[in-house]
N, C-alpha and C positions, 0 to 999 in steps of 0.2 A: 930171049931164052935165059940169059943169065938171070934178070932178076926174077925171072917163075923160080929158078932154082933156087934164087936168093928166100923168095917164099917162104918156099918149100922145109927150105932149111930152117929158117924164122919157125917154122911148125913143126919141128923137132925131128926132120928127116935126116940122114945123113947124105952127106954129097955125092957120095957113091951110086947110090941107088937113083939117082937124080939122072939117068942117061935120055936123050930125045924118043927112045922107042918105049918107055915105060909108057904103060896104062896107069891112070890116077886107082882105079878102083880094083883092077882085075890082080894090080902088080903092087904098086902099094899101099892099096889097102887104108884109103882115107876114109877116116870116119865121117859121122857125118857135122858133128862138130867142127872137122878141119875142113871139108868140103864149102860146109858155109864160110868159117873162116876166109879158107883161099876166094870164094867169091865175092866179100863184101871187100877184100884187100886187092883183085885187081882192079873191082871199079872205084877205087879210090887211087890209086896209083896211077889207073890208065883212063878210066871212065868208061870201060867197058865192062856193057855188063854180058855175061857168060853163061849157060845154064847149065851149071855143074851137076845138074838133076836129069837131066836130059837121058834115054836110054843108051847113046855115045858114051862109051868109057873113052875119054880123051890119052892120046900120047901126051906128053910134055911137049912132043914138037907141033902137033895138033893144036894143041892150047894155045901156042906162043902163036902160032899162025891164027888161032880166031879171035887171039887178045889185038893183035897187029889191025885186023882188019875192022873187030869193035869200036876198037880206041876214034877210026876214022867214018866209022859211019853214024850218023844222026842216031839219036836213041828213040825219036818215032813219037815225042811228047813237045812235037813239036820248038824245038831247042836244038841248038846244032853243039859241037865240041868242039 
């Protein structure tokens, strides 16, 4: 969870507004510049990849839980992590 917020903050959020029950899109409001941002920077940090496009407006603690669970599942191209 820290370093989502670490992110987050990297992407000119303040820390404040960084709490586990925020929505990315409904609360604050990521454009969609930082959206792809945030997802080409977790799957380089974690190797998971995320679909920040998806109809799910993610919490923060939603995210950190499907970055957790990304990071350990095969990405499906035949390649394990």
């Amino acid at each position: 969870m820290q370093e989502l917020q670490d992110i987050l903050t990297g992407l000119g959020f303040e820390p404040e507004l960084l709490s586990p029950d925020r929505r990315l899109r409904a609360e604050l409001a990521l454009s969609s510049a930082e959206t792809t941002e945030l997802g080409l920077e977790l799957e380089r940090r974690f190797g998971a990849r995320i679909d920040l496009w998806d109809a799910h407006d993610y919490t923060l603690a939603e995210l950190a839980a499907a970055v957790d669970e990304g990071s350990r599942t095969p990405t499906g191209d035949g390649g394990e992590r």
